[in-house]
N, C-alpha and C positions, 0 to 999 in steps of 0.2 A: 149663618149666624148674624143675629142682628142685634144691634145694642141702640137705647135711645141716645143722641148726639146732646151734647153740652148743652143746657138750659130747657131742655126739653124740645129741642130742632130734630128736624127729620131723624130714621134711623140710621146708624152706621151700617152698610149691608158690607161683611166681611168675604161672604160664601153666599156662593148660588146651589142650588141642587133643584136644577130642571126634570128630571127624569126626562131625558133627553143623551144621545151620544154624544159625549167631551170630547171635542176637537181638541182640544190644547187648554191650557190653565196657567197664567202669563202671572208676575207678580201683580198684576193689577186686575187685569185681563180674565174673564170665565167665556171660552170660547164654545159653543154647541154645534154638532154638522145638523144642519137643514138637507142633506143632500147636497144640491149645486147652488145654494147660497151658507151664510153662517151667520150665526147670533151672537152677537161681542153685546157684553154685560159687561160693563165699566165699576166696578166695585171700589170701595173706598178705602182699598186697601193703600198703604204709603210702604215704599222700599225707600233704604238709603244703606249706602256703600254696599248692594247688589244684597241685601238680609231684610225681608219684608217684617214690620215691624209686627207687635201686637194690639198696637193702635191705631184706631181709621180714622179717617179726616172725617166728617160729615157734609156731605155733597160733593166730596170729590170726583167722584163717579160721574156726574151727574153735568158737574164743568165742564170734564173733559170729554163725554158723548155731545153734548151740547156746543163747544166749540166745534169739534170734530166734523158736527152735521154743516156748520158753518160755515166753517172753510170747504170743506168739501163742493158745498155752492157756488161757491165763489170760483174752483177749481175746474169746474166742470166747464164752465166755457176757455179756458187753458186744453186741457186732456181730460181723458175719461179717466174716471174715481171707480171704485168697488162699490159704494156706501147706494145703496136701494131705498133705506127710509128709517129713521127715527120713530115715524108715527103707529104706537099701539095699538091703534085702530084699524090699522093696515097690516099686523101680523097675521099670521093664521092662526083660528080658532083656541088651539089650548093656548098657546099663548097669551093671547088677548085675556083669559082668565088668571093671571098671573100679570095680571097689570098694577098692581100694587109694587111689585117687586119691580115691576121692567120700564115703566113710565118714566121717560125721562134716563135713562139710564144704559139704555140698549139700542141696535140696529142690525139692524138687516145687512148682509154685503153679499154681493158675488162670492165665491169660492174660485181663487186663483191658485195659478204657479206664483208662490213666493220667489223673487229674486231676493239671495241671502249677502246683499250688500245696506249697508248704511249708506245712506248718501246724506252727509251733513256740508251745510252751507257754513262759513262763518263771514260775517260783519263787520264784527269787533273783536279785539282783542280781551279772552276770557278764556277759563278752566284748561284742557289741554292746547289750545293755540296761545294762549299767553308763556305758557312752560317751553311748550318749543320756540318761541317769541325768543325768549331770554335767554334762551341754553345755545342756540344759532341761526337766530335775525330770520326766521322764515316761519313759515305757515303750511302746513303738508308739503314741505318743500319745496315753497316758492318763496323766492327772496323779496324781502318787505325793507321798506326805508330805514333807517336808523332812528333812534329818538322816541319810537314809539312808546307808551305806555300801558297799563292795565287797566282795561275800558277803550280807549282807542279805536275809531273807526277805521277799521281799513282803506286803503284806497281803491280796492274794488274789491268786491266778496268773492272767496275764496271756497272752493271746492273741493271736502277734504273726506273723502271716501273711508269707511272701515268694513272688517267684516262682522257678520252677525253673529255675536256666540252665542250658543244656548244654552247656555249659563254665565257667571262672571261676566266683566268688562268686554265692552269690545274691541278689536284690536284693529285701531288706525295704518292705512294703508295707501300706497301710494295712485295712481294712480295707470301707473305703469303694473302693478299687481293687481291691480282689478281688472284690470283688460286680461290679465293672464287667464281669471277668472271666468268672467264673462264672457268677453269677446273684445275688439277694440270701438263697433259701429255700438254695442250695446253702451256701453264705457261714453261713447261722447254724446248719446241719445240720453243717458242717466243724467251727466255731469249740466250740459246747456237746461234740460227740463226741470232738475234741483234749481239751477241760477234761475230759470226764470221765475216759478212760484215763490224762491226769494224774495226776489224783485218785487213782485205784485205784492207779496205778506207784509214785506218792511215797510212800503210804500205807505198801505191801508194802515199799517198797527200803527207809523209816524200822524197820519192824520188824527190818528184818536192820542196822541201824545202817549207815544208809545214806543221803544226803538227796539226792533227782532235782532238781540244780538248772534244769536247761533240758532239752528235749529237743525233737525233730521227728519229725513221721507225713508220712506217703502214702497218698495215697487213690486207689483206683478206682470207676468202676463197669460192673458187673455189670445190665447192661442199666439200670435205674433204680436198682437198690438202691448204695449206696456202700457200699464194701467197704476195712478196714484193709492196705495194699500193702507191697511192697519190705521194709526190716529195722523191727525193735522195739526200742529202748530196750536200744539196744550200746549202748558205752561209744565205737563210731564216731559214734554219733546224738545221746548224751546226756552229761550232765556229771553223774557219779556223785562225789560228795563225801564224805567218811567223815565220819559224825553227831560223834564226841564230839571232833574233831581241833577240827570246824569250831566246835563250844561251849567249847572251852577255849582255842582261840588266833584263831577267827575263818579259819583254815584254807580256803582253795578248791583247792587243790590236788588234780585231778582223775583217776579212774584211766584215763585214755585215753592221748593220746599228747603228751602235752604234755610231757613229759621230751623228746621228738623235738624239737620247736617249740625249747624252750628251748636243744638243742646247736645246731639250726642259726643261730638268732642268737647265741648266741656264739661262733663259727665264722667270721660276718661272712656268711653265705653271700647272694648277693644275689637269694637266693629267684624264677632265673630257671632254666630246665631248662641242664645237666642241673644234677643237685642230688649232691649229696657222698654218701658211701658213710658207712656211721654206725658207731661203734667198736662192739666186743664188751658193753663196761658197759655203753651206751644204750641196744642192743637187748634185753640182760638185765633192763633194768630195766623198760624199756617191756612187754616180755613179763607179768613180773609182776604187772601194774598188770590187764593185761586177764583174766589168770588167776587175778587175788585178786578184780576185781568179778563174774567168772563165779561162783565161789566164793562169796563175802557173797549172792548172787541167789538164786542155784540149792539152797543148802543141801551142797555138796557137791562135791570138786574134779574138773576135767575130766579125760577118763580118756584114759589115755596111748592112742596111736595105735597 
């Protein structure tokens, strides 16, 4: 299903139908088996409070494949990534005719063993590390100083593991429970590999006046070796905060979809399906939010369809 985007901007692509076999079909996500690679189509669909809306961003899809290809670059001299290519000219044949729909918007990966752990990093103090902040001065159960606030840099980032549901929220977990999971050598290869891609992400996104307050990875593996999976430090994954907003006012206002969050509760909406149709401003603005952090990332704005 495609609809033309606000003002007459690219189209909203809601659904894919490849005639192709559907690996998986993600709220965002239109997954195809290639055999031993797959075809992640990044669609424009938008979820909030885990109820995918009936509204699409226009070029959201397109962001977040487009980041994705980006970090993953940048990843690759770190550890090996899944990600084979972005470029339409380099799929096979039916494909490539189906480049209206996939340009820009799709890639190529390996086909791994998903490892079904979250591995989120935090920064700053935000969404559920601010809750457990204030409810018992800690952070996945590491004690943090007193005094802190909401937005608040941590004193060093924190590594706070969940499991992957497939469906609903996912459910944070210690660390000690992931090793239960896993293994324990898996568990400290996950936790130091999250810190470090951290490290490098916040580093690069501060330079572009940017601060990575939170983010989450995927991992596989590729017979024994673990391999970085699924997206990279979108603004679906990560809470990008603008540097000098958050140093003059304390700011966390994120460029993701949190303008969405915020109409549906004041809307009353009782965040059960279906979910509300979203006015022309929301979606304009939610647009720009993921178009301006493409933009601050990338060095440069995305290119029209």
């Amino acid at each position: 299903m495609h609809e033309r985007g606000a003002e007459g901007r690219s189209p909203v692509v809601m659904e894919t139908d490849l005639s192709l076999p559907r690996f998986s079909r993600g709220k965002v996500r239109d997954i195809y088996d290639l055999g031993d690679q797959l075809l992640i189509v990044a669609t424009d669909r938008l979820s909030a409070f885990d109820v995918v809306l009936p509204t699409g961003i226009p070029d959201k899809g397109r962001v977040l494949t487009g980041l994705s290809a980006f970090w993953f670059d940048r990843v690759a001299r770190m550890m090996p990534t899944h990600f084979i290519t972005a470029d339409v000219t380099a799929f096979p044949r039916p494909l490539r005719e189906r480049r209206a729909l996939l340009d820009g918007r799709s890639m190529i990966v390996r086909k791994l063993r998903r490892i079904d752990i979250e591995c989120v990093v935090r920064g700053y103090l935000a969404g559920s590390a601010w809750k457990e902040y204030a409810a018992a001065g800690s952070v996945g159960g590491t004690p943090l100083p007193r005094g802190l606030r909401l937005g608040s840099r941590l004193p060093a980032p924190v590594f706070t593991p969940a499991t992957k549901a497939a469906s609903g929220h996912d459910e944070n977990i210690s660390e000690a429970r992931m090793a239960e999971i896993v293994g324990d050598a898996l568990t400290r290869w996950l936790r130091e590999a999250s810190l470090a891609i951290y490290r490098e992400a916040a580093g690069f996104a501060e330079r572009c006046g940017l601060l990575l307050a939170d983010t989450k990875f995927e991992f596989g593996l590729d017979g024994t070796t673990v391999v970085l999976i699924d997206e990279a430090l979108t603004p679906d994954s990560s809470r990008f905060w603008d540097a000098a907003a958050h140093a003059a006012t304390g700011s966390t206002e994120s460029y993701d979809k949190q303008v969405v969050r915020d109409y549906l509760e004041r809307v009353g909406w009782n965040k059960q399906p279906p979910a509300p149709a979203l006015p022309a401003e929301v979606v304009g603005m939610t647009r720009a939010r993921y178009l301006e952090a493409y933009r601050r990332l990338t060095g440069e704005p995305l290119a029209a369809a």
